[in-house]
MIDOSE-1310 file (N, C-alpha, C; in nm, 2 decimals, decimal comma, always signed):
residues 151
xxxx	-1,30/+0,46/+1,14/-1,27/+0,56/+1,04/-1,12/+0,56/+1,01; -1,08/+0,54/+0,90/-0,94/+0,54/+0,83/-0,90/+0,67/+0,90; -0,77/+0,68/+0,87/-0,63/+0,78/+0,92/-0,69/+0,91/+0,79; -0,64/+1,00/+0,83/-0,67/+1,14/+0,75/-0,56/+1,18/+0,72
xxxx	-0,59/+1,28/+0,63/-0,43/+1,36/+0,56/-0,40/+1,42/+0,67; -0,31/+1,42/+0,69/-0,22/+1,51/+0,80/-0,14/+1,42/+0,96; -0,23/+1,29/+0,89/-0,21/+1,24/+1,07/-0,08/+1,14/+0,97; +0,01/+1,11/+1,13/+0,14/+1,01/+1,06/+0,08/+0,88/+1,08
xxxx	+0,20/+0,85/+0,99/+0,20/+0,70/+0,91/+0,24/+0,63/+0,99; +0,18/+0,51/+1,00/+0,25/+0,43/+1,11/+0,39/+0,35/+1,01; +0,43/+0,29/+1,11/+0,55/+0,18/+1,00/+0,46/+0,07/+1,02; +0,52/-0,01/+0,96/+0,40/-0,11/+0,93/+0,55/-0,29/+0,83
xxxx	+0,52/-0,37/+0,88/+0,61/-0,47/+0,88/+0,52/-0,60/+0,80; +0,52/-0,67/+0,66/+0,52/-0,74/+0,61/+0,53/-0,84/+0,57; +0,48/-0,95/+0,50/+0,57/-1,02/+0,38/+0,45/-1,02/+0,26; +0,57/-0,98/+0,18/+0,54/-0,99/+0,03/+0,47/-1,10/-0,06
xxxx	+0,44/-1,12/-0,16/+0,41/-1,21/-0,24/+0,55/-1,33/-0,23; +0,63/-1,30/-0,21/+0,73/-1,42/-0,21/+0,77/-1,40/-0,12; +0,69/-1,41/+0,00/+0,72/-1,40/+0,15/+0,86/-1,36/+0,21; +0,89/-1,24/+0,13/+0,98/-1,16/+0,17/+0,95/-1,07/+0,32
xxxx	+0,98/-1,00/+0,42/+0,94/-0,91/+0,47/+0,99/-0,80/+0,42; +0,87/-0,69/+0,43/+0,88/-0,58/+0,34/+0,86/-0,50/+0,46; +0,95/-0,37/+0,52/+0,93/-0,27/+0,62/+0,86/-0,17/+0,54; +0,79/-0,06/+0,57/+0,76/+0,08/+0,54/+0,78/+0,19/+0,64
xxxx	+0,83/+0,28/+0,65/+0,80/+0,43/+0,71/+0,75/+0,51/+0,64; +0,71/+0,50/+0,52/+0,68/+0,60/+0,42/+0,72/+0,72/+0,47; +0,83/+0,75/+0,45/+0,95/+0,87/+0,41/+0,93/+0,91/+0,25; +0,95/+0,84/+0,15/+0,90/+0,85/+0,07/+0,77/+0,86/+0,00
xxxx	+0,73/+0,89/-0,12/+0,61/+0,88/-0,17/+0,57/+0,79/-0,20; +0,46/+0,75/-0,09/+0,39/+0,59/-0,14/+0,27/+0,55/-0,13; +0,19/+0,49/-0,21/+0,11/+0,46/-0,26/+0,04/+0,32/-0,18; -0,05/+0,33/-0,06/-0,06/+0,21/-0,05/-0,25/+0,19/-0,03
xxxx	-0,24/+0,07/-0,11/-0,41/+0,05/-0,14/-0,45/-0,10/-0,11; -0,53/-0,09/+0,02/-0,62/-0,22/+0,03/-0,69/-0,20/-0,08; -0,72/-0,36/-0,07/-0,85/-0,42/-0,13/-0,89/-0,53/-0,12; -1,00/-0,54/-0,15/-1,08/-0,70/-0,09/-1,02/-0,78/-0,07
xxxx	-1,00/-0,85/-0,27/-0,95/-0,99/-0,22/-0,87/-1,02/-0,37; -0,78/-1,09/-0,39/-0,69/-1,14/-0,51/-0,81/-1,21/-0,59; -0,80/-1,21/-0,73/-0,89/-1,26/-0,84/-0,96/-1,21/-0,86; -1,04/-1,13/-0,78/-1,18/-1,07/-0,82/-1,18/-0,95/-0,91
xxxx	-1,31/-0,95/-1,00/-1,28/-0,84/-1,09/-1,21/-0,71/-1,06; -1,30/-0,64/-0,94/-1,26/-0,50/-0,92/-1,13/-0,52/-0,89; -1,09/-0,61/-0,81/-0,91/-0,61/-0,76/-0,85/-0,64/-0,85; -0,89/-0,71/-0,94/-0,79/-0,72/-1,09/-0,80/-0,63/-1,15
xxxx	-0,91/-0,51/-1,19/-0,91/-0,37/-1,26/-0,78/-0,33/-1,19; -0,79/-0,31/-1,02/-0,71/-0,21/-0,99/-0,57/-0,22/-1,01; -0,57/-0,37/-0,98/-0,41/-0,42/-0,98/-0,36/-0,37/-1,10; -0,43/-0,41/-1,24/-0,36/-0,41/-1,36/-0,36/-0,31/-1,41
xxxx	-0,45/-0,17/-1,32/-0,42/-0,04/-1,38/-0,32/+0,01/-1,34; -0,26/-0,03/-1,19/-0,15/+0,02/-1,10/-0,02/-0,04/-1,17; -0,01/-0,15/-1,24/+0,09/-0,21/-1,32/+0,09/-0,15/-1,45; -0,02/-0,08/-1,53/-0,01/-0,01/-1,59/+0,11/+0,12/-1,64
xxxx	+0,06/+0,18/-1,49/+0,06/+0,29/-1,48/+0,23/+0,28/-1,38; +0,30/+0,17/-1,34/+0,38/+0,12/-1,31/+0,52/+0,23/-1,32; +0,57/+0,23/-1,40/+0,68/+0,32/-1,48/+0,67/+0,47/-1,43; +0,52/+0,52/-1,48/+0,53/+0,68/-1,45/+0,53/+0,68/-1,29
xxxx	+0,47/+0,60/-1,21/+0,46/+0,58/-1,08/+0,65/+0,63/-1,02; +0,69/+0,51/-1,13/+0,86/+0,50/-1,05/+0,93/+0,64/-1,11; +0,88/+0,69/-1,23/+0,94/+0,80/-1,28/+0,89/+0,90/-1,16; +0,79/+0,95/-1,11/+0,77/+1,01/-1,00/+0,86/+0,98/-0,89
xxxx	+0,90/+0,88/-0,86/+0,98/+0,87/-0,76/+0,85/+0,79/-0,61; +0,79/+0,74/-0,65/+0,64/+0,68/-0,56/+0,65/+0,54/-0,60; +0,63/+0,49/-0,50/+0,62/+0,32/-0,49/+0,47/+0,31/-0,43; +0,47/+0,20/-0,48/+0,33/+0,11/-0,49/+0,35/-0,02/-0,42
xxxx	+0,21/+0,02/-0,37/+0,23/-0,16/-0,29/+0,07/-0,17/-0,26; +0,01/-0,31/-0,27/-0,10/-0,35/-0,21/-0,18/-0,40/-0,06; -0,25/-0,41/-0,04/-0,26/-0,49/+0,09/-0,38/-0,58/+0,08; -0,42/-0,71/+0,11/-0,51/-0,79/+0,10/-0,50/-0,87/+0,23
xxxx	-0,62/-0,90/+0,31/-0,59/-1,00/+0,43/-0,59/-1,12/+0,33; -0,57/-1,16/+0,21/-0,53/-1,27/+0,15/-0,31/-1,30/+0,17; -0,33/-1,42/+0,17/-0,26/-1,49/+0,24/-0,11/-1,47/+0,13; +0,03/-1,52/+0,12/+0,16/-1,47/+0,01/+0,09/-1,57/-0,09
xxxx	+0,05/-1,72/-0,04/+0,03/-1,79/-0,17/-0,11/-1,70/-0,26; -0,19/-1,67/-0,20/-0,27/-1,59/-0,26/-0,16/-1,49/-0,38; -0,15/-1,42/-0,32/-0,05/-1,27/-0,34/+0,05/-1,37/-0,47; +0,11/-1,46/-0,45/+0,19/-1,49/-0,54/+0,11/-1,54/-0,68
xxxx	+0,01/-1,63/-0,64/-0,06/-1,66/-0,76/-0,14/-1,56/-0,84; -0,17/-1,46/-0,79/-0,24/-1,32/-0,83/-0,10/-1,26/-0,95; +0,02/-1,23/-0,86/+0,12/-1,16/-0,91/+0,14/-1,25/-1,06; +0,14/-1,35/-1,06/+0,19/-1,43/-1,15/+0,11/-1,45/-1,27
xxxx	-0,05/-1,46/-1,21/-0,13/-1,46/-1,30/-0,17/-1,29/-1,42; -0,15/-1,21/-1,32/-0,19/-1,06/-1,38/-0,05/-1,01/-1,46; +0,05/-1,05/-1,41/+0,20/-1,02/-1,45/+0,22/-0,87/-1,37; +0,18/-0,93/-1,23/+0,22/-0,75/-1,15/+0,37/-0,76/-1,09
xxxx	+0,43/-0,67/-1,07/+0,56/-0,67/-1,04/+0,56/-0,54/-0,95; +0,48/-0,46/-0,86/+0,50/-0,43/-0,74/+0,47/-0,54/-0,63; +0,51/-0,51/-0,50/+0,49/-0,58/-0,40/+0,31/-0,58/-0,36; +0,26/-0,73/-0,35/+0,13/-0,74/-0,27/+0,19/-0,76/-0,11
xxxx	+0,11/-0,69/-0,05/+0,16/-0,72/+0,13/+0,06/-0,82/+0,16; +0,07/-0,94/+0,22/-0,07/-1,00/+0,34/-0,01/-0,95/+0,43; -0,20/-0,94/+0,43/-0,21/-0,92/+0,60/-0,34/-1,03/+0,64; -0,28/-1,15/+0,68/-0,43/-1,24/+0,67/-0,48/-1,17/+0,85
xxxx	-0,44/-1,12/+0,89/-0,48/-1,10/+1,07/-0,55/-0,96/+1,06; -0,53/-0,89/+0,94/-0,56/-0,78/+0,98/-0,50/-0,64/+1,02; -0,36/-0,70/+1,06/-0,30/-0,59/+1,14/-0,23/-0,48/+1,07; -0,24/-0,50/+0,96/-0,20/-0,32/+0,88/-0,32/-0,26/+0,90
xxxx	-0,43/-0,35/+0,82/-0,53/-0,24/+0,82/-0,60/-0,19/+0,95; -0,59/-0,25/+1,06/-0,64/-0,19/+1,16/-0,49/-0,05/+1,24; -0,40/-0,09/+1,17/-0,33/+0,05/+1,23/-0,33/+0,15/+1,11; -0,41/+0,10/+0,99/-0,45/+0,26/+0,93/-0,64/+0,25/+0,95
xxxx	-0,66/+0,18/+1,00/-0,82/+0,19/+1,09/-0,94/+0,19/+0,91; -0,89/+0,08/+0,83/-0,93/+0,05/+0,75/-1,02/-0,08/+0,77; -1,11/-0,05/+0,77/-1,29/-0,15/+0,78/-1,26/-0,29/+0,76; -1,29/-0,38/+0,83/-1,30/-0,51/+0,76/-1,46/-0,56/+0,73
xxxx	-1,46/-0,66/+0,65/-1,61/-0,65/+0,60/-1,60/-0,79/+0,53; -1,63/-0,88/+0,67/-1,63/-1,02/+0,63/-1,48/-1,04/+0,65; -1,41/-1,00/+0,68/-1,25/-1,05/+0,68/-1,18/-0,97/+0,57; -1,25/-0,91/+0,43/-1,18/-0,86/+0,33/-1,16/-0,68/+0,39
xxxx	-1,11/-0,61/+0,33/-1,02/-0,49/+0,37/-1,13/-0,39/+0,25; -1,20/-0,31/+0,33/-1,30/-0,25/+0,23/-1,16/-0,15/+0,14; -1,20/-0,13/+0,04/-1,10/-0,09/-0,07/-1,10/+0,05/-0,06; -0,94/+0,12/+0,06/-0,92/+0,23/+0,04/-0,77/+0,25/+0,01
xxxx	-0,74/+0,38/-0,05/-0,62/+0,42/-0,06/-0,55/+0,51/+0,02; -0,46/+0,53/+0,03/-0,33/+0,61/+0,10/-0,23/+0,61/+0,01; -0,23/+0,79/-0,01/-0,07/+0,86/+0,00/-0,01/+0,91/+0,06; +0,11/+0,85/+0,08/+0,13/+0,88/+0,21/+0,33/+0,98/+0,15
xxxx	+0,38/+1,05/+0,24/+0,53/+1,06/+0,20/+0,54/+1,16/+0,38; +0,66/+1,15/+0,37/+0,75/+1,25/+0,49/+0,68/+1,25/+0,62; +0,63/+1,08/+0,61/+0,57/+0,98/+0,79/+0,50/+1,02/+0,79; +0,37/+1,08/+0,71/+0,24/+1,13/+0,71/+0,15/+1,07/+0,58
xxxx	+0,04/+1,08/+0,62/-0,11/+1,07/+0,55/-0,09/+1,19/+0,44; -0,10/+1,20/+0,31/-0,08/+1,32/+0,21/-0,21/+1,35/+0,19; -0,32/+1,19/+0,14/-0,43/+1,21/+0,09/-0,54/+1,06/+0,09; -0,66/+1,05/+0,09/-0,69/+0,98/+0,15/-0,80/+0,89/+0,07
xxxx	-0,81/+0,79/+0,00/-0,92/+0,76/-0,10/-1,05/+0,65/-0,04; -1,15/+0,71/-0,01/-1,23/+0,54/+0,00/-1,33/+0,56/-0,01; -1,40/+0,44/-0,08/-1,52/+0,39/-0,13/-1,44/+0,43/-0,30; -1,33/+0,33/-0,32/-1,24/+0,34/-0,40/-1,34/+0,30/-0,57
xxxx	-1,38/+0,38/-0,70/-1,40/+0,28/-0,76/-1,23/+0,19/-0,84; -1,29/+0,11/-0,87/-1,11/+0,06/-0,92/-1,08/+0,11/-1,04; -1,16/+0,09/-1,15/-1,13/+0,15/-1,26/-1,09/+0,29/-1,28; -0,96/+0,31/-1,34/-0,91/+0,44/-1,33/-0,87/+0,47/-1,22
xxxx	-0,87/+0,41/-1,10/-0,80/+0,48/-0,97/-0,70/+0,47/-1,00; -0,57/+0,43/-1,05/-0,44/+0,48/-1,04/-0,38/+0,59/-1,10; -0,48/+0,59/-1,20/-0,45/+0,75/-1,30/-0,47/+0,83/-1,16; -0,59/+0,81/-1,10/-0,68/+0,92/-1,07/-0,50/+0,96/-0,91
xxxx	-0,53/+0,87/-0,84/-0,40/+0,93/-0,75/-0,28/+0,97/-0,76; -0,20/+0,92/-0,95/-0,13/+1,00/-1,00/-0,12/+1,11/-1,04; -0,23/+1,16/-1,13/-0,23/+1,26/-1,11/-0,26/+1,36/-1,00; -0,37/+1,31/-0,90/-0,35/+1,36/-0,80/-0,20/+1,42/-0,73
xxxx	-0,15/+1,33/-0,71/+0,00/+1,34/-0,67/+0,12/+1,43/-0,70; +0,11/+1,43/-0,84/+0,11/+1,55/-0,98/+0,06/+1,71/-0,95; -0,08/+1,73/-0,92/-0,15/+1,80/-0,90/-0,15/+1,93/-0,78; -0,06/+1,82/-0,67/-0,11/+1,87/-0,52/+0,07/+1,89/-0,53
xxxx	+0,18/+1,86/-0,66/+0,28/+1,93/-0,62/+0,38/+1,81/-0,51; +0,29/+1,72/-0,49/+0,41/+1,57/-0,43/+0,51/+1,52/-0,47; +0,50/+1,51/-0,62/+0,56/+1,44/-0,66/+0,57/+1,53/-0,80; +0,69/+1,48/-0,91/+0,70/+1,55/-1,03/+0,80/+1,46/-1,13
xxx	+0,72/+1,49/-1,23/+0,79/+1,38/-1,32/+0,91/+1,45/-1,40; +1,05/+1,37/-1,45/+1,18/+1,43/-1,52/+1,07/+1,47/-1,65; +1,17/+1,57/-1,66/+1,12/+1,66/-1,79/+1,21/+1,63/-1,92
């Protein structure tokens, strides 16, 4: 069973689509969403709505990031293909999602979300549909008073 709102965030250590390592403590408001697998429809809905919706995210003051047990070349050819410009994290082992105790199913990362800010779980998304999920956590995020956009 995934982590719940209220329990903390683990840190959690990376590399990126350009095999950068990427640290997190989510201190800040952040947005982090497994999913299956790079290319596939539903993960391309999600991705390209989260790139969408990109800007108001950063006007919030919330970062975005993905997670896929697919591999950086994966992550890179995805980024390049969809034109995303937040960070994809691999995790081909597994090991984020098993310290937010996120399902594997077949090796892919069943598709949930986390908001997370101030080393804690905010709110908790799964059995994700993709379409429209990023609206849907922004304004969540909006809603619950997390975050707030310049006026």
């Amino acid at each position: 069973m995934a982590l719940a709102a209220g329990d903390d965030a683990p840190t959690v250590t990376a590399p990126n689509q350009n095999g950068e390592d990427v640290s997190l403590a989510f201190e800040e408001p952040t947005v982090l969403y497994f999913y299956p697998r790079d290319e596939t429809p539903g993960c391309t809905i999600e991705a390209t709505q989260f790139q969408r919706e990109r800007e108001t995210y950063r006007d919030a003051g919330v970062d975005v990031y993905g997670v896929s047990t697919d591999d950086v070349d994966s992550h890179r050819s995805f980024c390049e293909s969809e034109g995303l410009e937040f960070d994809l994290l691999a995790d081909p082992d597994g090991e984020i999602a098993e310290v937010f105790d996120v399902e594997l199913r077949d090796g892919a990362t069943a598709r949930t979300t986390f908001l997370l800010a101030d080393g804690e779980v905010q709110s908790v998304y799964g059995s994700v549909d993709p379409d429209g999920h990023a609206r849907e956590v922004l304004l969540d995020a909006l809603d619950d008073g997390l975050v707030s956009l310049p006026e």
